[in-house]
C-alpha positions as CSV (number, residue, x, y, z in Angstrom):
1,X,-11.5,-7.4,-80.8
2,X,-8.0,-8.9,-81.5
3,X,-7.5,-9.0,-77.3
4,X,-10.8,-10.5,-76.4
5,X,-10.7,-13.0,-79.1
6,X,-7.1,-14.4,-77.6
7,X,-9.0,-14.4,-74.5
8,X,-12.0,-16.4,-75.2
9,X,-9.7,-18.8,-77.5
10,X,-7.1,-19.4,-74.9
11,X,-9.8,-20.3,-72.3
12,X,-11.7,-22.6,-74.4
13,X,-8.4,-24.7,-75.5
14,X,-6.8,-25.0,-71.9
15,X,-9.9,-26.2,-70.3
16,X,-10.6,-25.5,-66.7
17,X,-6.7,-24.3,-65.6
18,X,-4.5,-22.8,-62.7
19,X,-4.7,-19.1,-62.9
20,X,-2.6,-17.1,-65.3
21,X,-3.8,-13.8,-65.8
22,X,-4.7,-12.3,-69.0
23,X,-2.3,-9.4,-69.7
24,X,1.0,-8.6,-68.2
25,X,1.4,-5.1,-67.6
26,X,4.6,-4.4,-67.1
27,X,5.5,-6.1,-70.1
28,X,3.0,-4.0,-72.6
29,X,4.5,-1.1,-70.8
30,X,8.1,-2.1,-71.5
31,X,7.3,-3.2,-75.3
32,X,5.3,-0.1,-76.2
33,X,7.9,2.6,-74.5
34,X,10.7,0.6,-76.5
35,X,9.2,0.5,-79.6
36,X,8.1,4.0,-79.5
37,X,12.0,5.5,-78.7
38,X,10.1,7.1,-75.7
39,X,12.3,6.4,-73.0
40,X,15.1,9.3,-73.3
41,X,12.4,11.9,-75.2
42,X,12.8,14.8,-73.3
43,X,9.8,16.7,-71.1
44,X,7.8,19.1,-73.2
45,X,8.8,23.2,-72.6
46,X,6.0,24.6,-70.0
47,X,4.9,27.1,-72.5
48,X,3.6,24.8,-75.2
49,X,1.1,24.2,-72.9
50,X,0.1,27.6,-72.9
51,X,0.3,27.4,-76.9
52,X,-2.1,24.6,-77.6
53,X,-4.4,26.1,-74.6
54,X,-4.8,28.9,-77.0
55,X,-5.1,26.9,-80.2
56,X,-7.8,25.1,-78.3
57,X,-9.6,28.7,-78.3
58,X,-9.2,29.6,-81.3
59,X,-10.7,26.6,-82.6
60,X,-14.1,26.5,-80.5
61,X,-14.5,29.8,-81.9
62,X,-13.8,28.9,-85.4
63,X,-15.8,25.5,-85.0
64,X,-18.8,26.8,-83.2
65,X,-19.1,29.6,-86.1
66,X,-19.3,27.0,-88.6
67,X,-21.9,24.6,-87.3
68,X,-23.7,26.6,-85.6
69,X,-23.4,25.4,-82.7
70,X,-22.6,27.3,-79.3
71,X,-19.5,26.7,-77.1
72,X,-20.0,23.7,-74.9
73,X,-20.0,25.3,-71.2
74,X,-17.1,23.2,-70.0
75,X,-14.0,23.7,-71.7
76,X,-11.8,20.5,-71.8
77,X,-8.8,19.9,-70.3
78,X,-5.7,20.9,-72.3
79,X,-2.5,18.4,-71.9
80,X,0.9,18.1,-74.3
81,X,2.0,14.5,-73.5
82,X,5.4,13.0,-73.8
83,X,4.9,9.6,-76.5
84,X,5.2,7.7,-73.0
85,X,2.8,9.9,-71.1
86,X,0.4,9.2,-73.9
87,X,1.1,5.7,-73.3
88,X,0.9,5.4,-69.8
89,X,-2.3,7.3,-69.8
90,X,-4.2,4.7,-72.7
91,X,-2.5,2.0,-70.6
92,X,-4.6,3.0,-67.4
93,X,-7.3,3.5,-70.4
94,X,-6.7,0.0,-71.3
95,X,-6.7,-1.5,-67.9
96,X,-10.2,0.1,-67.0
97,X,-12.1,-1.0,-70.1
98,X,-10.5,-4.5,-69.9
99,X,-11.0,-5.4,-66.0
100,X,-14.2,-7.4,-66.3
101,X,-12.8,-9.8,-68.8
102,X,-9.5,-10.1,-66.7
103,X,-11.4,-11.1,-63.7
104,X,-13.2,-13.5,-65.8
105,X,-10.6,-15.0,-67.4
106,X,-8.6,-15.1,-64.5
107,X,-11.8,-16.6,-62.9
108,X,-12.2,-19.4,-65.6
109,X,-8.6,-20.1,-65.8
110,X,-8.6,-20.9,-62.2
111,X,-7.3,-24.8,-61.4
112,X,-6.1,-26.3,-64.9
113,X,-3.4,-28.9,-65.4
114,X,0.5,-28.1,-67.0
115,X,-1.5,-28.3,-70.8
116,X,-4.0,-25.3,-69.3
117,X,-0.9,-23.7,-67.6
118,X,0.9,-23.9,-70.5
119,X,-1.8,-22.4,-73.0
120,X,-2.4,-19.2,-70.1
121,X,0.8,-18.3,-70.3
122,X,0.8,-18.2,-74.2
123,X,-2.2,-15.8,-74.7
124,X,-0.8,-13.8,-72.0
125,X,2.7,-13.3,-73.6
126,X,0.3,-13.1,-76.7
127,X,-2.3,-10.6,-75.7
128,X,0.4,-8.7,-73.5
129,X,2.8,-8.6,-76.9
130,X,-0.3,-7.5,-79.5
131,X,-0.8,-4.7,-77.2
132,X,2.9,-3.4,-76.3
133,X,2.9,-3.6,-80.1
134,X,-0.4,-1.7,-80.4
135,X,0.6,1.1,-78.6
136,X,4.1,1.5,-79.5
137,X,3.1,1.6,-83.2
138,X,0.8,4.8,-82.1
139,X,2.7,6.1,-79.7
140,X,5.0,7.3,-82.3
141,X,2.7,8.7,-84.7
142,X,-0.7,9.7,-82.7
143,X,-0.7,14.2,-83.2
144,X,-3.5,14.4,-81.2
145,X,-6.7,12.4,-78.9
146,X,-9.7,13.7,-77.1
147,X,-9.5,11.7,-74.2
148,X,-13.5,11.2,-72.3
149,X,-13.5,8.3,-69.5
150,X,-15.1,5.8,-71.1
151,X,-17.5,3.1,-68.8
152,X,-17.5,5.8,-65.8
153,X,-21.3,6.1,-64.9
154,X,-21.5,10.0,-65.2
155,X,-18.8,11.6,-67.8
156,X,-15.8,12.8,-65.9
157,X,-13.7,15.8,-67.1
158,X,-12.4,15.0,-70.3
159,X,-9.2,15.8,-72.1
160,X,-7.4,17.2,-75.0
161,X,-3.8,15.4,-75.8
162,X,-1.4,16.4,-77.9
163,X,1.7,14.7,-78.7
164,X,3.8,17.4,-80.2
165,X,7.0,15.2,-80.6
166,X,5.2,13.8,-83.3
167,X,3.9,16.8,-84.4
168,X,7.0,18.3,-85.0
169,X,8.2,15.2,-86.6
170,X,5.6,15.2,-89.0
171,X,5.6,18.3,-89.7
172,X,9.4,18.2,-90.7
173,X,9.0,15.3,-93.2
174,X,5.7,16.7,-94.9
175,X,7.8,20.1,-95.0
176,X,4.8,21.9,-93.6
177,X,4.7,24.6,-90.8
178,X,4.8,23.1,-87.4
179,X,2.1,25.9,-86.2
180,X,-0.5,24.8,-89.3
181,X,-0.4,21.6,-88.0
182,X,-1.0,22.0,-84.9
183,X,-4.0,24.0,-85.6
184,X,-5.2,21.9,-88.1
185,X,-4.9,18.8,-85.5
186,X,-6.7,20.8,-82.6
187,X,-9.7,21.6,-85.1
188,X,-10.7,17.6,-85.5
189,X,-9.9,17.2,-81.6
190,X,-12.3,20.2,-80.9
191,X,-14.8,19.1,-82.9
192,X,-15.2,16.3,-80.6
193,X,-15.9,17.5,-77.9
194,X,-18.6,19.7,-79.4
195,X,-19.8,15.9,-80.3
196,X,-19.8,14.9,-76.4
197,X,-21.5,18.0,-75.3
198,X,-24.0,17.8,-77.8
199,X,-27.9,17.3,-77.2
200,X,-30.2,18.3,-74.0
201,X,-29.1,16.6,-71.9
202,X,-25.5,15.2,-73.7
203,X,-25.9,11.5,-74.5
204,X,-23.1,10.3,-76.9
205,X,-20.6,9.5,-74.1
206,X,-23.4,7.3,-72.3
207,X,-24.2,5.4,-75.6
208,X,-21.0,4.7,-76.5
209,X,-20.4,3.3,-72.8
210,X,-23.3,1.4,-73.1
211,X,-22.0,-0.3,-76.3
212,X,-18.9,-1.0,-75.1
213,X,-20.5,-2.2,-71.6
214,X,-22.7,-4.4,-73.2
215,X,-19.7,-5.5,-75.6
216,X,-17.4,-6.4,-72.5
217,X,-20.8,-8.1,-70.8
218,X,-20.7,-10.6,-73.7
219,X,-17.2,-11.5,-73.5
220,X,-17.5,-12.1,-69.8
221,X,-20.4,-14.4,-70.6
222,X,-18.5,-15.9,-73.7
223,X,-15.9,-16.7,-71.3
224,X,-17.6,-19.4,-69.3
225,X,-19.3,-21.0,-72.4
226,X,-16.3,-23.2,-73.8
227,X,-18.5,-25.4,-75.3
228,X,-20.2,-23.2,-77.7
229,X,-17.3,-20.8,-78.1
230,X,-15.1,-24.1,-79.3
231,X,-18.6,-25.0,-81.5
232,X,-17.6,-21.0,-83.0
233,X,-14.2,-21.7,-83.3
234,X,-14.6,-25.2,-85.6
235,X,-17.4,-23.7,-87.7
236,X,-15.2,-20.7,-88.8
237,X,-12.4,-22.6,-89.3
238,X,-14.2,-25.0,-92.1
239,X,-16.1,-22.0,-93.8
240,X,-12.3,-20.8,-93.9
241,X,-11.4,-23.7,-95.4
242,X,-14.2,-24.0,-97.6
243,X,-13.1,-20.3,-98.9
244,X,-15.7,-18.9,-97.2
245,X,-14.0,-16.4,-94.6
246,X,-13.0,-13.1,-95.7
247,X,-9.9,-11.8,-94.1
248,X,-12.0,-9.3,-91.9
249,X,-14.0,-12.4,-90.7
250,X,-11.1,-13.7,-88.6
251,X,-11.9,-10.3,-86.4
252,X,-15.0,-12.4,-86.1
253,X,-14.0,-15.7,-84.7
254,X,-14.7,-15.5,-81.3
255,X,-17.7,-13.4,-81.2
256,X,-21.4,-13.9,-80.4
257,X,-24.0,-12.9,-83.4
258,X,-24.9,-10.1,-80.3
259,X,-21.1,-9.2,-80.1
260,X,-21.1,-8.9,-83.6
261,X,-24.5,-6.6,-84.3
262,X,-22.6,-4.4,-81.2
263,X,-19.3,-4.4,-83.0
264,X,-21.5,-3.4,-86.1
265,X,-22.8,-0.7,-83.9
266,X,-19.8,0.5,-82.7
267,X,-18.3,1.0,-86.2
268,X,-20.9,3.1,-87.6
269,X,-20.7,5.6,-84.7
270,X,-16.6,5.7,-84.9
271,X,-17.4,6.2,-89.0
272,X,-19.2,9.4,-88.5
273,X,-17.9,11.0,-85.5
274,X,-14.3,10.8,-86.9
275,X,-15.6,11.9,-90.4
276,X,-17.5,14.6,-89.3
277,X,-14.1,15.7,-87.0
278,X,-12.3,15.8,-91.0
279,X,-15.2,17.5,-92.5
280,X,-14.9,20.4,-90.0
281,X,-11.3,20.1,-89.3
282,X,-10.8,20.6,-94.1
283,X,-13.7,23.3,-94.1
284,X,-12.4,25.0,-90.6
285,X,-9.2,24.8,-91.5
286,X,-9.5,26.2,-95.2
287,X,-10.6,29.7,-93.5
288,X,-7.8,29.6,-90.4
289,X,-5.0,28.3,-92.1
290,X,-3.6,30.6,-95.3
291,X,-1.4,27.7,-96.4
292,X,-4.3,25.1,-96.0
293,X,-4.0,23.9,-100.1
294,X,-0.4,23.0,-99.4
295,X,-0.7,21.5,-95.8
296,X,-3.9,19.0,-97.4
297,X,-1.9,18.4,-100.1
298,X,1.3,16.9,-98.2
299,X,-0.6,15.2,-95.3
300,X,-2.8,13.1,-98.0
301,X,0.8,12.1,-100.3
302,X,2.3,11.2,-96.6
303,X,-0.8,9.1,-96.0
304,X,-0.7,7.6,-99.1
305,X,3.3,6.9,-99.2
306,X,2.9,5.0,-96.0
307,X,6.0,2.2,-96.4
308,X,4.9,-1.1,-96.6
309,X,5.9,-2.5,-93.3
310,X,3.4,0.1,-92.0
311,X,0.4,-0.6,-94.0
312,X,1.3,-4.8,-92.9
313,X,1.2,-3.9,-89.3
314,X,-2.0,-1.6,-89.6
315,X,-3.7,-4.5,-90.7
316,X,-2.8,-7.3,-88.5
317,X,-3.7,-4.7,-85.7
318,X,-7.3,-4.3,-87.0
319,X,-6.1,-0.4,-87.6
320,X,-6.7,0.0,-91.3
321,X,-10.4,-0.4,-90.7
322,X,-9.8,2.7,-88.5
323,X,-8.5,4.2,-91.4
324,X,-11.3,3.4,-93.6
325,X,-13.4,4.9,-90.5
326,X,-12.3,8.2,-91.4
327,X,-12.7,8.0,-95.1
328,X,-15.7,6.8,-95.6
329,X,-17.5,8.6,-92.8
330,X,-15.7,12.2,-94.6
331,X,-17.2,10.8,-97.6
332,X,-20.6,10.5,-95.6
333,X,-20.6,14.0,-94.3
334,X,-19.2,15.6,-97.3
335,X,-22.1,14.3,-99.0
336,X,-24.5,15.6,-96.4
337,X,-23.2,18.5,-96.1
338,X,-23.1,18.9,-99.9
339,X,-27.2,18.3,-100.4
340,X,-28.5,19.8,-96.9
341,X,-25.7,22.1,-95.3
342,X,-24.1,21.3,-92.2
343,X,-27.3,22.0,-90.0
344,X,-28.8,18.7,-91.4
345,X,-25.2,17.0,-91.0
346,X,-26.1,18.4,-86.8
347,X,-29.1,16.1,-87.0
348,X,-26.6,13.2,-86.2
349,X,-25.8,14.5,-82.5
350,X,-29.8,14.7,-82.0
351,X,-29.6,11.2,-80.9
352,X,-28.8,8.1,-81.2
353,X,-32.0,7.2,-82.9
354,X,-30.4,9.6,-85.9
355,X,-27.1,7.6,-86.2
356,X,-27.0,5.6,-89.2
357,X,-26.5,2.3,-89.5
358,X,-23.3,0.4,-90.6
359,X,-25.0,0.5,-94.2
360,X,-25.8,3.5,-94.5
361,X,-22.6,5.0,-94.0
362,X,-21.9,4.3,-97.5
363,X,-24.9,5.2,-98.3
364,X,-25.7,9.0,-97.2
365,X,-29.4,9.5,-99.6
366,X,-30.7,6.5,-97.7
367,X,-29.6,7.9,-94.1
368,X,-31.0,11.7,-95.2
369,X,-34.8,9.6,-96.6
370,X,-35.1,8.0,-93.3
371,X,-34.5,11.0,-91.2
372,X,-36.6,13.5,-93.3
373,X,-38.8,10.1,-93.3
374,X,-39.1,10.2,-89.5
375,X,-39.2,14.0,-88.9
376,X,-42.1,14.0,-91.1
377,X,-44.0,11.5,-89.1
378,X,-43.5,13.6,-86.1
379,X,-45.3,16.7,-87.7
């Protein structure tokens, strides 16, 4: 949200402008491998390859027996990334997602004087710097990502990453065994993908393309309103000075009340697919993992001794509320899974008409009444 907002500001304030593109690649690139001391980290040995390819089987097994759910039919891709592999491939990531509201702001930057010059090239050093930053920060501490093409009309082949230089790293400072880890990682990444293949016929990857789409379609359209977007702009600057804005509202500045029920939408299904992932990962891991009380036990006092400097630059990157993703949506499941069993928990991958709401993530009784609610109306 950080990156489109830039956008949509630095268009409105330069007026109509000679064109400066939005984000300078090569520059993210450089930023992001230099701040995550990727540039001389040696290449992965072949066989680890072959390792994780066979954690990745022992965990569909081990996940599959505990929801209940059979092996998806297409087993996902298994890869162990160098810190600037798994930069360069969320950069091409990045550039995919992002190319409708580069041609537009290229588009609407077209023809401005020095002042709209000027301004271009500030939100692109700006936008190009926040996300160099963005990805350096989590290209030294990201274990592991389940990678699904995101925007493609059909789902393509997806991926399982692991970034075992950080794995081993953190393994060393928890004092933990590397191996537990690494199972313990590939349990939450598996889970996923037993989210994307869920239903008849599988549906999650097309909703959350469609939320994004229609996200991105917004922004594009934002981008040629500067009127109403600099109307946005001054009415969120006096309710800030009126003491009005919460800190989480300047995520908000730029966006459209359409943008903003989207973004809404967006959060809830990030808050339970990545708490359901720790569910399973604690519970799945608890039976695979013979030193699982000592492994939960260093990961959450390294979480929670996370130097100050970190826990800064999580929050200006809009990161904590990833964090907070992952806790309250564990807190969701837990507490479905504590009053149904995990078979009502599967009700959420029915669908997206059995998603809950932002709200009811923190509020799991309400989400159960409603789909008991509706299931009883279908009888």
């Amino acid at each position: 949200m950080g990156l489109l907002a830039a956008a949509v500001g630095g268009v409105a304030l330069a007026g109509r402008g000679q064109r400066t593109t939005l984000v300078n690649w090569s520059l993210t690139r450089r930023l992001a491998l230099r701040l995550a001391d990727a540039q001389a980290e040696p290449a992965s040995p072949p066989e680890l390859t072959a390792v994780y390819a066979d954690l990745v089987a022992r965990s569909y097994a081990a996940v599959g027996d505990y929801i209940q759910a059979p092996i998806p039919p297409t087993v996902d891709t298994v890869r162990v990334l160098r810190r600037a592999d798994w930069i360069g491939a969320n950069l091409s990531n990045f550039r995919r997602i992002l190319r409708p509201v580069i041609e537009a702001y290229d588009h609407a930057q077209a023809g401005s004087g020095v002042g709209g010059r000027a301004l271009g090239a500030a939100t692109q050093a700006g936008v190009s710097t926040q996300l160099g930053v963005l990805l350096g920060f989590l290209g030294r501490r990201v274990l592991g990502q389940y990678d699904i093409p995101l925007l493609d009309p059909e789902p393509g082949p997806a991926a399982i990453y692991f970034v075992d230089t950080n794995l081993r790293a953190v393994a060393a400072r928890a004092g933990v065994p590397v191996d537990d880890l690494r199972l313990w990682v590939t349990l939450h990444e598996v889970t996923h993908a037993f989210q994307f293949h869920a239903g008849n016929p599988p549906w999650l990857h097309g909703y959350m393309s469609a939320l994004l789409q229609d996200y991105l379609e917004e922004a594009v359209d934002t981008l040629g309103q500067h009127g109403e977007l600099r109307a946005r702009l001054s009415a969120a600057v006096q309710e800030f000075q009126r003491g009005g804005l919460r800190q989480s509202g300047w995520l908000r500045l730029a966006l459209s009340p359409r943008q903003v029920r989207t973004i809404e939408q967006i959060q809830a299904l990030m808050t339970v697919v990545e708490g359901y992932g720790n569910h399973v990962m604690h519970a799945t891991g608890a039976r695979l993992i013979p030193g699982y009380a000592h492994l939960a036990r260093r990961m959450k006092a390294r979480e929670r001794s996370q130097a100050t400097w970190v826990r800064l630059l999580t929050r200006a990157l809009g990161l904590d509320m990833k964090l907070e993703q992952y806790r309250i949506g564990e807190a969701f499941v837990d507490e479905v899974v504590r009053q149904r069993g995990i078979a009502f928990a599967n009700r959420l991958w029915e669908g997206p008409e059995h998603l809950p709401t932002l709200a009811e993530t923190q509020d799991a009784a309400a989400w159960m009444a409603r789909v008991e609610a509706e299931s009883d109306r279908g009888k």
